[in-house]
C-alpha positions as CSV (number, residue, x, y, z in Angstrom):
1,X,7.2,5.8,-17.1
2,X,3.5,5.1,-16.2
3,X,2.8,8.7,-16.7
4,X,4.2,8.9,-20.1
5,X,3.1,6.0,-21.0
6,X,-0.6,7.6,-20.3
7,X,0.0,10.6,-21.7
8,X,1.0,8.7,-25.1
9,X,-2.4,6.6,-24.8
10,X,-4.1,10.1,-24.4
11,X,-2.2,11.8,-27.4
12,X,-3.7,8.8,-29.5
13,X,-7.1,9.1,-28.4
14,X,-7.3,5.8,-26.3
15,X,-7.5,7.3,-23.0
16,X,-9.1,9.8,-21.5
17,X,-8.5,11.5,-18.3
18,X,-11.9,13.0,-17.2
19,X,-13.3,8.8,-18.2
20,X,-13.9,7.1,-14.8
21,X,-11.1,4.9,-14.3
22,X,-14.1,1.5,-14.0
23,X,-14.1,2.8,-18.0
24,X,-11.2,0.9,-18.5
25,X,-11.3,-1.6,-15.4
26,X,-14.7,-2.2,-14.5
27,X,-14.0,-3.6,-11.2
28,X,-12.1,-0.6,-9.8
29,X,-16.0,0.9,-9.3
30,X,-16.2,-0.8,-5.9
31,X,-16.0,0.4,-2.7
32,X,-17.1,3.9,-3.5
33,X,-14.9,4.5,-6.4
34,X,-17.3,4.9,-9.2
35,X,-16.3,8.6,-9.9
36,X,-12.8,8.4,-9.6
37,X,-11.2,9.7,-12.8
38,X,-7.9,8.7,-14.7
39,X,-7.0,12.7,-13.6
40,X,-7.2,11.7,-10.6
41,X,-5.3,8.7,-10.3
42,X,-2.6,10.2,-11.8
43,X,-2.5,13.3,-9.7
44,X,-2.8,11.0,-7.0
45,X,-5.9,12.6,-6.0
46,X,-7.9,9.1,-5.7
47,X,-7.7,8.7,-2.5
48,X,-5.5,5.1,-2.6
49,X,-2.3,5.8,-1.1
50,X,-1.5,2.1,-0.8
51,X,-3.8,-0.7,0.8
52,X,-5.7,-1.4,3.7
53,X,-5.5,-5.0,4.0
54,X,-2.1,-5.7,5.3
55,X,0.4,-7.4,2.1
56,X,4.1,-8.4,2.5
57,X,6.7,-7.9,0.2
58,X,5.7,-10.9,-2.0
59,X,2.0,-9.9,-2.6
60,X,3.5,-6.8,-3.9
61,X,4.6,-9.0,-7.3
62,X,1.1,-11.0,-7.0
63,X,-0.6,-8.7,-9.3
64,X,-3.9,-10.3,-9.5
65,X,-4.0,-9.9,-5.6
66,X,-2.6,-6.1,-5.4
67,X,-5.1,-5.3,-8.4
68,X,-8.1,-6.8,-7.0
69,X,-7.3,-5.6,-3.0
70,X,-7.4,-2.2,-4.8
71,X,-10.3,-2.6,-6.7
72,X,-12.5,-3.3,-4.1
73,X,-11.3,-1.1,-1.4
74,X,-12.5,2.0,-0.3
75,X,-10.9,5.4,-0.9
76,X,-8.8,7.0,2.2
77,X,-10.4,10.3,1.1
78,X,-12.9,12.0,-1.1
79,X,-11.8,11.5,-4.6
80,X,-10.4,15.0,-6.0
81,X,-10.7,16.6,-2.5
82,X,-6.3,16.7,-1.3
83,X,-3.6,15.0,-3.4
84,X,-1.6,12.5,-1.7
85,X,0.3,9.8,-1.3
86,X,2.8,8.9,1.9
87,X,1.4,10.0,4.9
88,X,4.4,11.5,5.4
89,X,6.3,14.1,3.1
90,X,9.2,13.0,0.8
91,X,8.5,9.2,1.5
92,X,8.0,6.8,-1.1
93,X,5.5,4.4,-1.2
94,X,7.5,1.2,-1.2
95,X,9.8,2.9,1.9
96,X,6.2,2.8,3.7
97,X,5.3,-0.7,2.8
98,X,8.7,-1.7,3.9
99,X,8.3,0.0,7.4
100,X,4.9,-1.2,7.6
101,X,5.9,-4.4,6.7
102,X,8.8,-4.5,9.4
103,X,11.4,-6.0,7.9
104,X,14.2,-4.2,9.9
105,X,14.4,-0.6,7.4
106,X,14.3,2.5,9.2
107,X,15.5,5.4,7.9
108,X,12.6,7.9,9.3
């Protein structure tokens, strides 16, 4: 949906995918970031495959603490240099949090 979504906001002229993504959110600049393009958040080629800081389950619907954890952090990689997201193939990002999180699911 959120690629859609962007894709409709691009079609319009509202967003641009070569901007900077601190075009839109100035905050997100931080840590090293200030390149990082809308392209590459959507091919996730930003280098943010989830966060450093350890969250649990809850701060996951905090979104003023998800958004700002992000927005300050620094990239795992390069922006634009490998496209990634689990560290592991064919795991989603919420089955990582979950096993990172402990809360008794393993299905590695």
């Amino acid at each position: 949906m959120t690629a859609l979504t962007a894709l409709l906001l691009a079609d319009r002229g509202e967003l641009d995918f070569e901007a900077p993504v601190a075009r839109y959110w100035p905050e997100f600049a931080a840590g090293g970031k200030e390149g990082v393009t809308v392209a590459h958040l959507m091919s996730h080629s930003a280098g943010l495959c989830g966060w450093r800081e350890p969250i649990t389950r809850d701060d996951l619907y905090d979104w003023e603490k998800v958004t700002a954890l992000l927005a300050a952090q620094e990239p795992y990689w390069k922006p634009g240099t490998a496209s990634g997201g689990d560290r592991r193939p064919g795991r989603a990002h919420h089955d990582r949090v979950r096993d990172e999180q402990d809360v008794g699911h393993d299905d590695r």
